[in-house]
LUMTI-172954 format. One record per residue: chain; z, x, y of N, C-alpha, C, O in turn. Coordinates in nm, 4 decimals. Layout:
REM LUMTI-172954
<pt unit="A" n_c3="Z" n_c1="X" n_c2="Y" ca_c3="Z" ca_c1="X" ca_c2="Y" c_c3="Z" c_c1="X" c_c2="Y" o_c3="Z" o_c1="X" o_c2="Y"/>
...
//
This chain:
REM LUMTI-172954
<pt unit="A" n_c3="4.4063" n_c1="2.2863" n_c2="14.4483" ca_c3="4.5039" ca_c1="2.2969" ca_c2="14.5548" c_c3="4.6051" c_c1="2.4032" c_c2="14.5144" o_c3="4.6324" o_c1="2.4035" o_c2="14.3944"/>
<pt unit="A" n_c3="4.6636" n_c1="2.4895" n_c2="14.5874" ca_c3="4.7069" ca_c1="2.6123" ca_c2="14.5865" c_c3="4.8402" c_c1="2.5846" c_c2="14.6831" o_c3="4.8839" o_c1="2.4711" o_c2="14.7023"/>
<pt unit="A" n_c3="4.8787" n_c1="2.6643" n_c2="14.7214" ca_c3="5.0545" ca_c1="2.6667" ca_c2="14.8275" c_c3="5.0165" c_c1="2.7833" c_c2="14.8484" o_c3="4.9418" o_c1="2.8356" o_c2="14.7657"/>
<pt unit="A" n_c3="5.0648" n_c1="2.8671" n_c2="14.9844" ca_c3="5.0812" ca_c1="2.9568" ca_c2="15.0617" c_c3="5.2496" c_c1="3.0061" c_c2="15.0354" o_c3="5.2838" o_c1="3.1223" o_c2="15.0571"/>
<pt unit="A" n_c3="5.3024" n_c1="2.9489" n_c2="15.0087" ca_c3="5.4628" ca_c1="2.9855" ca_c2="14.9670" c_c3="5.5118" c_c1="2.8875" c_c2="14.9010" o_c3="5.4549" o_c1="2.7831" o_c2="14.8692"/>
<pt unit="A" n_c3="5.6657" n_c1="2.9347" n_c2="14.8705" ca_c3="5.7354" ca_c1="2.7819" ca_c2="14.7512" c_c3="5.7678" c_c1="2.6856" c_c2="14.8744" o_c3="5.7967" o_c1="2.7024" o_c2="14.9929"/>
<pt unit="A" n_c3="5.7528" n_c1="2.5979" n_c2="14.8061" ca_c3="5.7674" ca_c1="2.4926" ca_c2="14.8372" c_c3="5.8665" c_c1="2.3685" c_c2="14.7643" o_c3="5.8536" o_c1="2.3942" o_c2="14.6446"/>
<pt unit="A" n_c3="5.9433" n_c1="2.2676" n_c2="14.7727" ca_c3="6.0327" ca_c1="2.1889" ca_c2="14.7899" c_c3="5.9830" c_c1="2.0792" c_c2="14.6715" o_c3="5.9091" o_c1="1.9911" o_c2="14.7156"/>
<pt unit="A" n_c3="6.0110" n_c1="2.0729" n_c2="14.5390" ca_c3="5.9949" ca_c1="1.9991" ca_c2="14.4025" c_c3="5.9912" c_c1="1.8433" c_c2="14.5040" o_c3="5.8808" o_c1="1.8091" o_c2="14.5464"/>
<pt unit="A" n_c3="6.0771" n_c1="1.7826" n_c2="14.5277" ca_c3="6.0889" ca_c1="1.6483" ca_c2="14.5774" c_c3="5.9651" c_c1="1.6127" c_c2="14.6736" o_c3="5.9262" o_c1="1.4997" o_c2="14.6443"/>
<pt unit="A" n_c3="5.8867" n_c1="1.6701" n_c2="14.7813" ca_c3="5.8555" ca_c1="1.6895" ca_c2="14.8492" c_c3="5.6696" c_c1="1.6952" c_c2="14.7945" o_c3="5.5900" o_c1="1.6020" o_c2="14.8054"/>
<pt unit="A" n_c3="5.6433" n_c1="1.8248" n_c2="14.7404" ca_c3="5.5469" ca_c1="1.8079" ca_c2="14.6399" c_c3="5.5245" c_c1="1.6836" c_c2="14.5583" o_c3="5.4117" o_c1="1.6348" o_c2="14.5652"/>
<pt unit="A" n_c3="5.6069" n_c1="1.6293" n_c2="14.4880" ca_c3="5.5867" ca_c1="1.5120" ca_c2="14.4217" c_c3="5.5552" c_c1="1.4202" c_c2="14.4455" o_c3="5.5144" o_c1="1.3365" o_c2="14.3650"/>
<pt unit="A" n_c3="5.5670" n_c1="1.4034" n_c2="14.5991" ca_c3="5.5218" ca_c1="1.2770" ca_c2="14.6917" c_c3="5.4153" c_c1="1.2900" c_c2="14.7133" o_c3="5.3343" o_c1="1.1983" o_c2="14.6994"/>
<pt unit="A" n_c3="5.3757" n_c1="1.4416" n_c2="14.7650" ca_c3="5.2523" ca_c1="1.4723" ca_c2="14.8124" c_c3="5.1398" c_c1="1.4584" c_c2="14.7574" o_c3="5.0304" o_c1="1.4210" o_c2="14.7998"/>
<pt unit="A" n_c3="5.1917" n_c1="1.5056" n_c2="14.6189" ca_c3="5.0728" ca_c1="1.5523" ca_c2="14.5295" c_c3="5.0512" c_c1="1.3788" c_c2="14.4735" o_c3="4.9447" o_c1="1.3662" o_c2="14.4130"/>
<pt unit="A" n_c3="5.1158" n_c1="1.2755" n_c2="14.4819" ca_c3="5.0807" ca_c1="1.1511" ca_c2="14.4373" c_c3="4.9890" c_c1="1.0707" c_c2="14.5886" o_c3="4.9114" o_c1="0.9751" o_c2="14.5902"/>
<pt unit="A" n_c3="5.0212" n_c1="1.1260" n_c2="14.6596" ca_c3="4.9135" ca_c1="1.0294" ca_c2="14.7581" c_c3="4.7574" c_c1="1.1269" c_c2="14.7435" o_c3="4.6430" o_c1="1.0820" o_c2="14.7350"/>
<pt unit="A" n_c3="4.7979" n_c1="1.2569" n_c2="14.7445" ca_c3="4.6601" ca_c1="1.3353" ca_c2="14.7378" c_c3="4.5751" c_c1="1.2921" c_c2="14.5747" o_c3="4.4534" o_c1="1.2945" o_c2="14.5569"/>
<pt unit="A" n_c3="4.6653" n_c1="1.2603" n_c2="14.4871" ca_c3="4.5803" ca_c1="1.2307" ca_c2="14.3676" c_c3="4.5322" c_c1="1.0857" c_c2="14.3856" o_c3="4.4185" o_c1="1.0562" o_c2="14.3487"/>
<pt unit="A" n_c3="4.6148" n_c1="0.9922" n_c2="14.4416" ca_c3="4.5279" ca_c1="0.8371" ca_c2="14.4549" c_c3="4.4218" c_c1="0.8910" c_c2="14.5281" o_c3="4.3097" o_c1="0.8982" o_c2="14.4776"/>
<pt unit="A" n_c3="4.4503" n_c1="0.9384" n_c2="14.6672" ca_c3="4.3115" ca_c1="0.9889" ca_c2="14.7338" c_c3="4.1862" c_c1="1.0458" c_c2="14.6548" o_c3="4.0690" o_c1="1.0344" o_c2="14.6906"/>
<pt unit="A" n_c3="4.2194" n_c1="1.0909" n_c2="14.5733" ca_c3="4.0783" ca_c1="1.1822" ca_c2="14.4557" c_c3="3.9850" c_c1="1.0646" c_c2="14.4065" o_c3="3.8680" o_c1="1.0316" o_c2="14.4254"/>
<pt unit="A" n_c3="4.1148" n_c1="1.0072" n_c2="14.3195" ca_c3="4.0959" ca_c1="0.8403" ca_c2="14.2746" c_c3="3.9954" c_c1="0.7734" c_c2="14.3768" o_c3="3.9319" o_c1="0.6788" o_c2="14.3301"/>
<pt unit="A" n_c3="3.9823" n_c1="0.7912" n_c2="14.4467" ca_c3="3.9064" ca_c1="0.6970" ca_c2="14.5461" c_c3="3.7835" c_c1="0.7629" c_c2="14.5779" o_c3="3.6932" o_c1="0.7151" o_c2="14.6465"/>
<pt unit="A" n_c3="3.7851" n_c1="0.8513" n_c2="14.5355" ca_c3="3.6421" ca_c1="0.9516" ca_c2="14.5495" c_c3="3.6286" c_c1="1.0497" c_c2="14.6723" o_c3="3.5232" o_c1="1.0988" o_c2="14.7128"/>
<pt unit="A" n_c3="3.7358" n_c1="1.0660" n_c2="14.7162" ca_c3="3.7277" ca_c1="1.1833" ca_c2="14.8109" c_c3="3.7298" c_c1="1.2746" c_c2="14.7989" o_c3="3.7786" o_c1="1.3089" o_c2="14.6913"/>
<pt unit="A" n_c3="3.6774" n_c1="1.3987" n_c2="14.9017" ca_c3="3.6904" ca_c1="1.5702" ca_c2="14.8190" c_c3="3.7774" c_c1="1.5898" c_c2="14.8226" o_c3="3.8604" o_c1="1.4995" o_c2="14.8326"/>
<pt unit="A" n_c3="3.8084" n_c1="1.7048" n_c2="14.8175" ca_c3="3.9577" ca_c1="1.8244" ca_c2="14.7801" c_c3="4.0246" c_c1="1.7994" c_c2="14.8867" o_c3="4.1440" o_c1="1.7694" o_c2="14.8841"/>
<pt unit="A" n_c3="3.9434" n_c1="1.8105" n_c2="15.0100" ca_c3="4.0359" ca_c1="1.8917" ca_c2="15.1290" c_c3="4.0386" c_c1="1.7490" c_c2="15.2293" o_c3="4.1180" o_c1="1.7425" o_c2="15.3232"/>
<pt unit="A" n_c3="3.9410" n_c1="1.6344" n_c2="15.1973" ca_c3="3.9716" ca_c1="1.4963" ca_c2="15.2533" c_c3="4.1075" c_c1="1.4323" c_c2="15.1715" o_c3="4.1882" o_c1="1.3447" o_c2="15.2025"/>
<pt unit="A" n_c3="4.0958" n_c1="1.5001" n_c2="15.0787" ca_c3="4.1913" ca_c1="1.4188" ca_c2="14.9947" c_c3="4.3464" c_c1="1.4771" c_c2="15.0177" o_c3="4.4546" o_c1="1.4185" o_c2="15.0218"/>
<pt unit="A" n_c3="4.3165" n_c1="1.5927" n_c2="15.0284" ca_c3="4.4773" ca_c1="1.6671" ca_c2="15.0770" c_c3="4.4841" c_c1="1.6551" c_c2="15.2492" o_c3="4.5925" o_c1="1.6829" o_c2="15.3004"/>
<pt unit="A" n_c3="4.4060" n_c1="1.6270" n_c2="15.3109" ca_c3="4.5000" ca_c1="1.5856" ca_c2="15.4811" c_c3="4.4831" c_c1="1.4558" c_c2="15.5043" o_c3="4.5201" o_c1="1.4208" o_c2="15.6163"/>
<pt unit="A" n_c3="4.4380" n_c1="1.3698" n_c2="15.4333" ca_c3="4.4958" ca_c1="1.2441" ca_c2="15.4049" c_c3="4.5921" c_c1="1.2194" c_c2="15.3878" o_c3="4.6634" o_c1="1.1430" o_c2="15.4527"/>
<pt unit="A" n_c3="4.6288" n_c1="1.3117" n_c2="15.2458" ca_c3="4.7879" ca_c1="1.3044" ca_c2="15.1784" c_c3="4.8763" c_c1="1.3691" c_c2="15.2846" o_c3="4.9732" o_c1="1.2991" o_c2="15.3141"/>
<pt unit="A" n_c3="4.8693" n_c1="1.4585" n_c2="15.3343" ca_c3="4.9662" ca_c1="1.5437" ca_c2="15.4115" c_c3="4.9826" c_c1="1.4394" c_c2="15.5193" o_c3="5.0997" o_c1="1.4147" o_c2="15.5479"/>
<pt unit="A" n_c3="4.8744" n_c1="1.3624" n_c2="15.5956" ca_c3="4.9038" ca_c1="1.2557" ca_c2="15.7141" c_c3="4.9890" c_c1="1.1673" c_c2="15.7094" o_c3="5.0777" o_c1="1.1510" o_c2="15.7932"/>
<pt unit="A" n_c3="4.9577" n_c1="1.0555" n_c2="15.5423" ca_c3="5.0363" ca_c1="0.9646" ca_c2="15.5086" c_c3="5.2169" c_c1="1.0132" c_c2="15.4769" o_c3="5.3229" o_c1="0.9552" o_c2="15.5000"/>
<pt unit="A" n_c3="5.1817" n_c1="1.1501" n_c2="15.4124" ca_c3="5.3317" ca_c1="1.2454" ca_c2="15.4045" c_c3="5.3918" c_c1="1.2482" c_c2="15.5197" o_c3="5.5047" o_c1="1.1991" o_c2="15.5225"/>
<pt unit="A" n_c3="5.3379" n_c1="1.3026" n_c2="15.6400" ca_c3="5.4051" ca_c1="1.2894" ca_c2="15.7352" c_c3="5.4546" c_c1="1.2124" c_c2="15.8071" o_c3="5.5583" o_c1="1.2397" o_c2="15.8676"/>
<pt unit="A" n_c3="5.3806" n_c1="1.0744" n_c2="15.8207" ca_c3="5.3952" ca_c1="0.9594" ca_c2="15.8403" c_c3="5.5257" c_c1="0.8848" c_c2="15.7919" o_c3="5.5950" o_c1="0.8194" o_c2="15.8698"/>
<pt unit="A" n_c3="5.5522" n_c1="0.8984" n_c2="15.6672" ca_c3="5.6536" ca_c1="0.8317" ca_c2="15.6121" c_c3="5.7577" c_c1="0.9111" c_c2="15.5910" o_c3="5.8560" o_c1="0.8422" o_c2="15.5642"/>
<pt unit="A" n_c3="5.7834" n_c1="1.0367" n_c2="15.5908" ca_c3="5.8648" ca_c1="1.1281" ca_c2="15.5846" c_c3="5.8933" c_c1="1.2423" c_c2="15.7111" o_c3="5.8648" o_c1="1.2337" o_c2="15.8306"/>
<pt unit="A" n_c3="5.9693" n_c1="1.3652" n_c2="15.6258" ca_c3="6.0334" ca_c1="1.4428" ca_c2="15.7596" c_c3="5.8626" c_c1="1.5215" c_c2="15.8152" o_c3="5.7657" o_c1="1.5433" o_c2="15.7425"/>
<pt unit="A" n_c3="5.8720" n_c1="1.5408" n_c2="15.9198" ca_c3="5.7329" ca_c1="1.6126" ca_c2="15.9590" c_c3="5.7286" c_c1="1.7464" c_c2="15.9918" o_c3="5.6261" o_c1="1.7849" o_c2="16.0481"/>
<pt unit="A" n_c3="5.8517" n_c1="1.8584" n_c2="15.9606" ca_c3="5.8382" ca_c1="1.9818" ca_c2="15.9370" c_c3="5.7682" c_c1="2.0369" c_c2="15.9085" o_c3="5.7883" o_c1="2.0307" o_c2="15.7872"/>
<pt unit="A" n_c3="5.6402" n_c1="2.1326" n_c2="15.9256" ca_c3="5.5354" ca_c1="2.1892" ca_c2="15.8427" c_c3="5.5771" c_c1="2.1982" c_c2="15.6988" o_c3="5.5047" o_c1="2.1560" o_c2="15.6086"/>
<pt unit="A" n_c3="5.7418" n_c1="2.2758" n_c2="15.6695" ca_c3="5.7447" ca_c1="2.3248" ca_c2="15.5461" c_c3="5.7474" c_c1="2.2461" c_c2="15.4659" o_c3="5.7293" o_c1="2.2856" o_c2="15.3508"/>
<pt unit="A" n_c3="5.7708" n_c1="2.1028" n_c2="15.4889" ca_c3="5.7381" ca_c1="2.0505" ca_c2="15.3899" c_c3="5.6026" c_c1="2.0137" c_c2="15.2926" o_c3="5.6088" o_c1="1.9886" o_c2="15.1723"/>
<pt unit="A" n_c3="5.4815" n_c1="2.0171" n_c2="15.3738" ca_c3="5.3493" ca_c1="1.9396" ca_c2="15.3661" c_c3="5.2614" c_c1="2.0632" c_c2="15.4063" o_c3="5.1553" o_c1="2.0514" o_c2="15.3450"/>
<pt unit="A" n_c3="5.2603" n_c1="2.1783" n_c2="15.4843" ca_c3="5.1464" ca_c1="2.2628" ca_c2="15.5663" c_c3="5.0881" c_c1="2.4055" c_c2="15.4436" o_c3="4.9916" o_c1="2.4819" o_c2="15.4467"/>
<pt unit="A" n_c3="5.2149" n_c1="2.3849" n_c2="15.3362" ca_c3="5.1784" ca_c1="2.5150" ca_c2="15.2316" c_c3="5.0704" c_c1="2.5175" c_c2="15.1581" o_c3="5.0080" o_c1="2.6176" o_c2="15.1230"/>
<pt unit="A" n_c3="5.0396" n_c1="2.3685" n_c2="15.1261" ca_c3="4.9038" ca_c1="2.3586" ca_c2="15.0392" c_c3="4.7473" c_c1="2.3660" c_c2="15.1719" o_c3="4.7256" o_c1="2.3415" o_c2="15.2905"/>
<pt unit="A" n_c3="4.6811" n_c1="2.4121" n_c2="15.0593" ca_c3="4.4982" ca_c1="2.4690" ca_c2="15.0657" c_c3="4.4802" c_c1="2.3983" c_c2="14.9433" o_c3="4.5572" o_c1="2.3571" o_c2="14.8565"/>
<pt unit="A" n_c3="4.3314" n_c1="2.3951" n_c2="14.9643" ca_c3="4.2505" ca_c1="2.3599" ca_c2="14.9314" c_c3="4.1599" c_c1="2.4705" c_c2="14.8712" o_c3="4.0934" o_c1="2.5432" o_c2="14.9451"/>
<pt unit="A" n_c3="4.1582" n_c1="2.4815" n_c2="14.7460" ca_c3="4.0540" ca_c1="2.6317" ca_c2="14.6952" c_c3="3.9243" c_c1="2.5479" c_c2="14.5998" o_c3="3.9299" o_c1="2.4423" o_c2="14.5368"/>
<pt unit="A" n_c3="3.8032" n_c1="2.6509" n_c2="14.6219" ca_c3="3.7344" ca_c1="2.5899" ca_c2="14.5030" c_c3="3.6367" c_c1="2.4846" c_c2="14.5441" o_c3="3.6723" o_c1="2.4456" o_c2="14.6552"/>
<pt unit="A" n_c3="3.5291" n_c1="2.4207" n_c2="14.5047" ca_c3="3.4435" ca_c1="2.3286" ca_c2="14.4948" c_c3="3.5349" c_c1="2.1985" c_c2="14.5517" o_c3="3.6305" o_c1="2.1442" o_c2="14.4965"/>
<pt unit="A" n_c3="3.4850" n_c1="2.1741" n_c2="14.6546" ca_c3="3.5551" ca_c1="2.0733" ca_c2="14.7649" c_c3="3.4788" c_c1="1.9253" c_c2="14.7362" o_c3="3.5149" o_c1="1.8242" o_c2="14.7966"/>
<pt unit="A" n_c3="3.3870" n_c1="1.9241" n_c2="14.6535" ca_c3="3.3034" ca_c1="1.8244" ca_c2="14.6453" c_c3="3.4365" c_c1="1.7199" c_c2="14.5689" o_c3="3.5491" o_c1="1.7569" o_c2="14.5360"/>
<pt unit="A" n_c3="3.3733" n_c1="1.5776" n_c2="14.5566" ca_c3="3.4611" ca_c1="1.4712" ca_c2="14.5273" c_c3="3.4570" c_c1="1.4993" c_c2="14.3719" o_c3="3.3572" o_c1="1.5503" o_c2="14.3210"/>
<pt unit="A" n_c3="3.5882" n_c1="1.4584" n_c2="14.2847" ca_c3="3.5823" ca_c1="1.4899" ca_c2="14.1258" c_c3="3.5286" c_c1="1.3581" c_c2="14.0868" o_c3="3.5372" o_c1="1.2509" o_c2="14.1467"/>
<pt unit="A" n_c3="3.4614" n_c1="1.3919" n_c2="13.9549" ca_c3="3.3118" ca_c1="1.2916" ca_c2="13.9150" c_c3="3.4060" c_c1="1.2464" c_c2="13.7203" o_c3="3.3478" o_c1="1.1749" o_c2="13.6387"/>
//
């Protein structure tokens, strides 16, 4: 997972913890990051800038 621009320390930290349980569970890269970004938005502010900077790069398959 990559960012398109900087992005917001507090904000990331949330993110990047629902997208890593998601991995945990055996999902790919990019199921696992708009999962996280959904539940992010869901419970928080729903601005793109907070949640829309990250991609997904690389072998999308689930981590083994």
């Amino acid at each position: 997972v990559t960012t398109l621009w900087s992005v917001n320390d507090q904000s990331t930290a949330e993110l990047m913890r629902y997208f890593y349980r998601e991995l945990k569970k055996g999902e790919t890269k990019d199921a696992a990051l708009r999962a996280a970004q959904l539940e992010y938005i869901s419970k928080n502010a729903k601005h793109p800038y907070f949640w829309a900077a990250f991609i997904p790069i690389g072998d999308m398959r689930a981590v083994k």
